[in-house]
ROTORSE-988670 format. One record per residue (C-alpha): residue number from 1; residue in one letter; chain; x, y, z. Coordinates in nm, 4 decimals. Layout:
<atoms>
n NUM res A chain A east X north Y up Z
...
</atoms>
This chain:
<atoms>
n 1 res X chain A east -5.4484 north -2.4830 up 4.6888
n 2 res X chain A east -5.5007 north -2.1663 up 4.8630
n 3 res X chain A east -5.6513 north -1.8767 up 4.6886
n 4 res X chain A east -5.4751 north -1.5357 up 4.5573
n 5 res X chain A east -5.6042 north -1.2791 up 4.5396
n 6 res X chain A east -5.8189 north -1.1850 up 4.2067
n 7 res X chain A east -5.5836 north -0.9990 up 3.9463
n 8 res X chain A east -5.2417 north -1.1019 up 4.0534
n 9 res X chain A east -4.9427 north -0.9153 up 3.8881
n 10 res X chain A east -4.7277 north -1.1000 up 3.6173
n 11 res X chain A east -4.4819 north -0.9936 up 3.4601
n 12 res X chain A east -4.6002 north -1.0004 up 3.0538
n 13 res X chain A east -4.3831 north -1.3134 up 2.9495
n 14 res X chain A east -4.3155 north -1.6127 up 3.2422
n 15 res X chain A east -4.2225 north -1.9049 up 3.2059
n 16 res X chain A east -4.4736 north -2.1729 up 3.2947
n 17 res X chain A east -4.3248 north -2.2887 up 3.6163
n 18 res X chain A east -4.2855 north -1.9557 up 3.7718
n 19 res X chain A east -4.6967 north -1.9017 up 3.6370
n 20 res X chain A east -4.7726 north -2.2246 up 3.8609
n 21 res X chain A east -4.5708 north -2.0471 up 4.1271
n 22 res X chain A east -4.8149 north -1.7148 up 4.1185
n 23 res X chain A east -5.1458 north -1.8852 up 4.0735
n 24 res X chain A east -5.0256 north -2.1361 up 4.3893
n 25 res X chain A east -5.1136 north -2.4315 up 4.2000
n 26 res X chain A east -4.9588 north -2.7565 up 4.1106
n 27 res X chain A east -4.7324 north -2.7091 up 3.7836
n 28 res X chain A east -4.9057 north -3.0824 up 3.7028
n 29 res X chain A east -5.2518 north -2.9030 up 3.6464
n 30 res X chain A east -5.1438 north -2.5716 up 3.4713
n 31 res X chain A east -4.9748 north -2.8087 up 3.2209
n 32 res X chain A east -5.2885 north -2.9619 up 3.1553
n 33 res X chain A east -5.4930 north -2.6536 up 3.0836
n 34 res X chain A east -5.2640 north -2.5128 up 2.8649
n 35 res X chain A east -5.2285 north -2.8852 up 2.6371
n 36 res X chain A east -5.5809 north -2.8691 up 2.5920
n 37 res X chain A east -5.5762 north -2.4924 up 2.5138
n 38 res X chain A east -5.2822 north -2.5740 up 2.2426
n 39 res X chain A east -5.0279 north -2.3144 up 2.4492
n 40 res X chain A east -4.6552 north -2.4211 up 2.5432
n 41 res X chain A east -4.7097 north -2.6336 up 2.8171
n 42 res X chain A east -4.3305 north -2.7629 up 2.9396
n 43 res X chain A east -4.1716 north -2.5854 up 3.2439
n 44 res X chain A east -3.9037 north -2.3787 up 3.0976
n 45 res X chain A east -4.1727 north -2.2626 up 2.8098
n 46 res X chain A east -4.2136 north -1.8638 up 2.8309
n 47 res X chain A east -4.6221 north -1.7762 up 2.8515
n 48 res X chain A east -4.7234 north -1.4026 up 2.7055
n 49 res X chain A east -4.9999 north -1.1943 up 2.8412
n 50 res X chain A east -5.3145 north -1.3989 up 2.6224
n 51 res X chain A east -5.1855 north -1.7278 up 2.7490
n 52 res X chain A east -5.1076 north -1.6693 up 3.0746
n 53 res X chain A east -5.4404 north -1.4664 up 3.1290
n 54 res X chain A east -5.6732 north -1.7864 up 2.9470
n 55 res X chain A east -5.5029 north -2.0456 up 3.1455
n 56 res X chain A east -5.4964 north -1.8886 up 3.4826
n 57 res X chain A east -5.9111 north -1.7826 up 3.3701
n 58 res X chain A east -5.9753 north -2.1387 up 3.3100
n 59 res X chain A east -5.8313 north -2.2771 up 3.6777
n 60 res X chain A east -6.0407 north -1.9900 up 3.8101
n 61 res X chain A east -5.8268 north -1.7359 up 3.8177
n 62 res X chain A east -5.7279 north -1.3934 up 3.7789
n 63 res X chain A east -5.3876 north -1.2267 up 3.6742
n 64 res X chain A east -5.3437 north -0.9198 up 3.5557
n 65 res X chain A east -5.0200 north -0.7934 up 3.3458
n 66 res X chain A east -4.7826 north -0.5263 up 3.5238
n 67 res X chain A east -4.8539 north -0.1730 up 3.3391
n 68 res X chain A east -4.4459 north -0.1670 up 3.3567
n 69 res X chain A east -4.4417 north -0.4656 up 3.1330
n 70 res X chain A east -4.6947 north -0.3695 up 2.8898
n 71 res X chain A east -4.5570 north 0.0235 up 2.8408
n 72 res X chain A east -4.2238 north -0.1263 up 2.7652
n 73 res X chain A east -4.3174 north -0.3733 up 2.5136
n 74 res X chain A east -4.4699 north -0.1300 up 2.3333
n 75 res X chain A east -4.1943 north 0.0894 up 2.3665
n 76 res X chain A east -3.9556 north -0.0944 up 2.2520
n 77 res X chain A east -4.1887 north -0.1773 up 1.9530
n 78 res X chain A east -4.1924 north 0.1949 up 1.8684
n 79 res X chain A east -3.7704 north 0.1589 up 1.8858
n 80 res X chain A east -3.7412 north -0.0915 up 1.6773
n 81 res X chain A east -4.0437 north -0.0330 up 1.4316
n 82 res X chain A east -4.1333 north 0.3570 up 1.4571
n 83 res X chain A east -4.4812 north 0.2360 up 1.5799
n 84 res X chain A east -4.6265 north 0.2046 up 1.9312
n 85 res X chain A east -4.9734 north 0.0601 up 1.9507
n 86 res X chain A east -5.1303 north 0.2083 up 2.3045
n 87 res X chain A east -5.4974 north 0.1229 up 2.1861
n 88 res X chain A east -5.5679 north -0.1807 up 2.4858
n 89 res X chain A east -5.3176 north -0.0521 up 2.7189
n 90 res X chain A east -5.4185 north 0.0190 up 3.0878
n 91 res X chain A east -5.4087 north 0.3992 up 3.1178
n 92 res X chain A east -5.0993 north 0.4195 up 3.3418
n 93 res X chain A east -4.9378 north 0.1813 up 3.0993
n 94 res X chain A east -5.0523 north 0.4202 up 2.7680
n 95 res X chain A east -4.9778 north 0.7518 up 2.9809
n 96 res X chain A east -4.6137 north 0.6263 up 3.0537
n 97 res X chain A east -4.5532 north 0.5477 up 2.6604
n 98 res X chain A east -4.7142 north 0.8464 up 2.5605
n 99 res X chain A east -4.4999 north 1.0500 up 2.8187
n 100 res X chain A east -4.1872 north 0.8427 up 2.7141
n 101 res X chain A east -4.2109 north 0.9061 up 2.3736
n 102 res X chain A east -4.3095 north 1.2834 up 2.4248
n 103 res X chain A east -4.0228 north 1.3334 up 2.6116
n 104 res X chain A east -3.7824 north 1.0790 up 2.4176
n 105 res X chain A east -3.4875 north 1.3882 up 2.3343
n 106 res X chain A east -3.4252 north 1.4721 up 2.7118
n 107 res X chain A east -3.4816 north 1.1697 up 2.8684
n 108 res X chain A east -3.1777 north 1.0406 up 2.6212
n 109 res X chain A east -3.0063 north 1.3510 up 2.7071
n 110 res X chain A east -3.0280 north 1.2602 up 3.0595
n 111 res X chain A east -2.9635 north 0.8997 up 3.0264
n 112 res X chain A east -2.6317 north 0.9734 up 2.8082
n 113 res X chain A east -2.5091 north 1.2287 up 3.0676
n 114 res X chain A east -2.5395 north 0.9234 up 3.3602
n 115 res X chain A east -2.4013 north 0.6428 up 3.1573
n 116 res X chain A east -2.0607 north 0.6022 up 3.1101
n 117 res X chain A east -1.9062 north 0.6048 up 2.8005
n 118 res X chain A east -2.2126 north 0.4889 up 2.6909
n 119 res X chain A east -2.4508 north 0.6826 up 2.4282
n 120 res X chain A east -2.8070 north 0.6082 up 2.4356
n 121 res X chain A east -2.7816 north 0.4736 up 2.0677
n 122 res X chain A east -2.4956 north 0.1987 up 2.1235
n 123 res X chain A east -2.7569 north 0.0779 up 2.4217
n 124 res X chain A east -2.9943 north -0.2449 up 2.3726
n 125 res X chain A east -3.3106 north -0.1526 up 2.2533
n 126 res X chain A east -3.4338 north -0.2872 up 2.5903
n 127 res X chain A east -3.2303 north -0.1173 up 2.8086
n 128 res X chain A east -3.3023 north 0.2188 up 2.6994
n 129 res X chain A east -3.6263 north 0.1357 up 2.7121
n 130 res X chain A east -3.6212 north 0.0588 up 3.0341
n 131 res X chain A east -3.3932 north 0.3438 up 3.1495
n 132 res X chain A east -3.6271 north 0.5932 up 2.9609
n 133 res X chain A east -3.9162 north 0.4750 up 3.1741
n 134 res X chain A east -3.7423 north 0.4555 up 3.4646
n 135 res X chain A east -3.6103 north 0.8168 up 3.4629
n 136 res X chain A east -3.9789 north 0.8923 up 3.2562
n 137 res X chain A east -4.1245 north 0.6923 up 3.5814
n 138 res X chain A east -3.8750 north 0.9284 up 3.8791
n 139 res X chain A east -3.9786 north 1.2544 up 3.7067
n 140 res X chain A east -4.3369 north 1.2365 up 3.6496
n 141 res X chain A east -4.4654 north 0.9994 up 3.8816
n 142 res X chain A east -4.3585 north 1.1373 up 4.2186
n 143 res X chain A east -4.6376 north 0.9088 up 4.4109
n 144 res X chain A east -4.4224 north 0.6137 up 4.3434
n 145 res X chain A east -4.0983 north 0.5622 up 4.5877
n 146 res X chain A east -3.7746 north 0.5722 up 4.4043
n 147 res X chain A east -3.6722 north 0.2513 up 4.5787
n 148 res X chain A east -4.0031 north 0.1051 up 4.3295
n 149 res X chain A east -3.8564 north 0.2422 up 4.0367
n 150 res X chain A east -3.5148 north 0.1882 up 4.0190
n 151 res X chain A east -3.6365 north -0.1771 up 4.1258
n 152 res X chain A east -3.9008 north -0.2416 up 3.8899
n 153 res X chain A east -3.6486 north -0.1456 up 3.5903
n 154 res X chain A east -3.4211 north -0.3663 up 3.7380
n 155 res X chain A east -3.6397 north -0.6696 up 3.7466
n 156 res X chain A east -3.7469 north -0.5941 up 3.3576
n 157 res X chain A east -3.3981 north -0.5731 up 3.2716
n 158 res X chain A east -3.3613 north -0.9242 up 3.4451
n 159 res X chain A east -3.6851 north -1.0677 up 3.2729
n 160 res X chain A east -3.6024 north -0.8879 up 2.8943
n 161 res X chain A east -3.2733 north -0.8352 up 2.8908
n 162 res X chain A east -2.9189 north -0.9672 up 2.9418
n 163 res X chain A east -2.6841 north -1.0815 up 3.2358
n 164 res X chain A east -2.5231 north -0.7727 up 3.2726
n 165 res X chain A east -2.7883 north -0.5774 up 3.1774
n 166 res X chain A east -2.9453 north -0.5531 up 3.5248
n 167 res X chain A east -2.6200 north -0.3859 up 3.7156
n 168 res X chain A east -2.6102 north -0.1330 up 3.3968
n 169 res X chain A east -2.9818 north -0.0839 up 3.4667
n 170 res X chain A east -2.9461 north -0.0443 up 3.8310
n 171 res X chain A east -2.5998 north 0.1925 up 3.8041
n 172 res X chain A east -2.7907 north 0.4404 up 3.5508
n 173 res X chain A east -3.0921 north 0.4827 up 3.7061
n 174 res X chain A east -2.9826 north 0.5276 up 4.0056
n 175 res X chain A east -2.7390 north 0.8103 up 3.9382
n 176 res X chain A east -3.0289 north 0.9476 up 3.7703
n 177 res X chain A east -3.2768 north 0.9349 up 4.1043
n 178 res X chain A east -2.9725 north 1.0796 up 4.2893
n 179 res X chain A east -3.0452 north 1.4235 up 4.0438
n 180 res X chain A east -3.4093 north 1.3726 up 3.9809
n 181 res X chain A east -3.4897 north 1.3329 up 4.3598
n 182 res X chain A east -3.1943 north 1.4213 up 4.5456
n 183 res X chain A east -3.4308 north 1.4278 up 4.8532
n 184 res X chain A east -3.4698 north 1.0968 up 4.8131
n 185 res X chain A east -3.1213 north 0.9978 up 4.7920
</atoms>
C-alpha cells in the first residue's frame, strides 16, 4: 500500500470499490472496516461523506469531500425542500450556495437563454443545480480555469444524475463560458 496524500478529494457519495481505489488499498480490507463499523460494505454499495470519512480515518486515512459536491447537495436540498443548511459547509462550498441562491433569477435567466427548448423548470432538479453552479462557478470565480468548471459539472452530472444528463450538462455550460468568458473560448 502506498500512501496518499492526507485529505484526498471524493466525490460526496462513491461507491465502495471506487473508495478502495482512492485510499490505494485492497477492496478486501475496506470491506472489513466498514462490517465492523455497520456501513454498506459490498462493492457496488454507494458510501456518503460520514462513512467514507470514518472508514478511510480508521485505515489511517484522510479524505476530504469536494466543496463542488457538498454546495450542490445542499442546493438541490433548497430545490426540492425550500431549505439549504450551509451551517458545516467548507466556506467555498457555503459561499457558492449562498451566491447560487442570491443570484438564483439570472442565473435561470441565463441558463434558459443557452438551453434549447429547454426551461429551467422542466430541468432535473440536479441538473439545474449543477448548471446554476457552473455558470454561478464561470462568473464569480474567475481564479478557476473554465476547462475546471465546465468539467467538474460534468463529472457531478455523471455521479448524480442521468445518462444523458452529462452531454446536456456539458452543451449548456459551455455555451454559457463561450458568453461569460469569451476570452477564454
Amino acid at each position: 500500500m502506498s500512501e496518499r496524500p492526507a485529505g484526498a478529494p471524493i466525490p460526496a457519495r462513491l461507491p465502495v470499490s471506487q473508495l478502495a481505489e482512492v485510499l490505494d488499498i485492497p477492496l478486501d480490507d475496506l470491506q472489513a472496516v466498514l462490517r465492523a463499523r455497520g456501513e454498506p460494505w459490498a462493492p457496488s454499495d454507494v458510501l456518503g461523506p460520514e462513512a467514507s470519512s470514518g472508514a478511510a480515518s480508521a485505515l489511517g486515512r484522510r479524505v476530504s469531500v469536494e466543496s463542488r459536491d457538498l454546495a450542490l447537495e445542499a442546493l438541490y436540498e433548497f430545490d426540492s425542500r425550500g431549505d439549504t443548511e450551509i451551517e458545516g459547509l467548507p466556506e467555498r462550498a457555503a459561499e457558492m450556495v449562498r451566491g447560487v441562491v442570491r443570484e438564483q433569477e439570472l442565473l435561470d435567466h441565463a441558463i434558459e437563454k443557452a438551453s434549447e427548448h429547454w426551461s429551467v423548470a422542466r430541468m432535473p432538479l440536479v441538473d439545474r443545480a449543477i448548471l446554476r453552479l457552473g455558470l454561478y462557478e464561470l462568473e464569480r470565480h474567475p481564479d478557476t480555469p473554465t476547462a475546471v468548471v465546465v468539467s467538474e459539472a460534468v463529472r457531478l452530472a455523471q455521479t448524480y444524475s442521468t445518462e444523458k444528463s452529462s452531454a446536456f450538462v456539458n452543451g449548456v455550460l459551455a455555451s454559457l463560458a463561450r458568453k461569460a468568458r469569451p476570452e477564454e473560448t
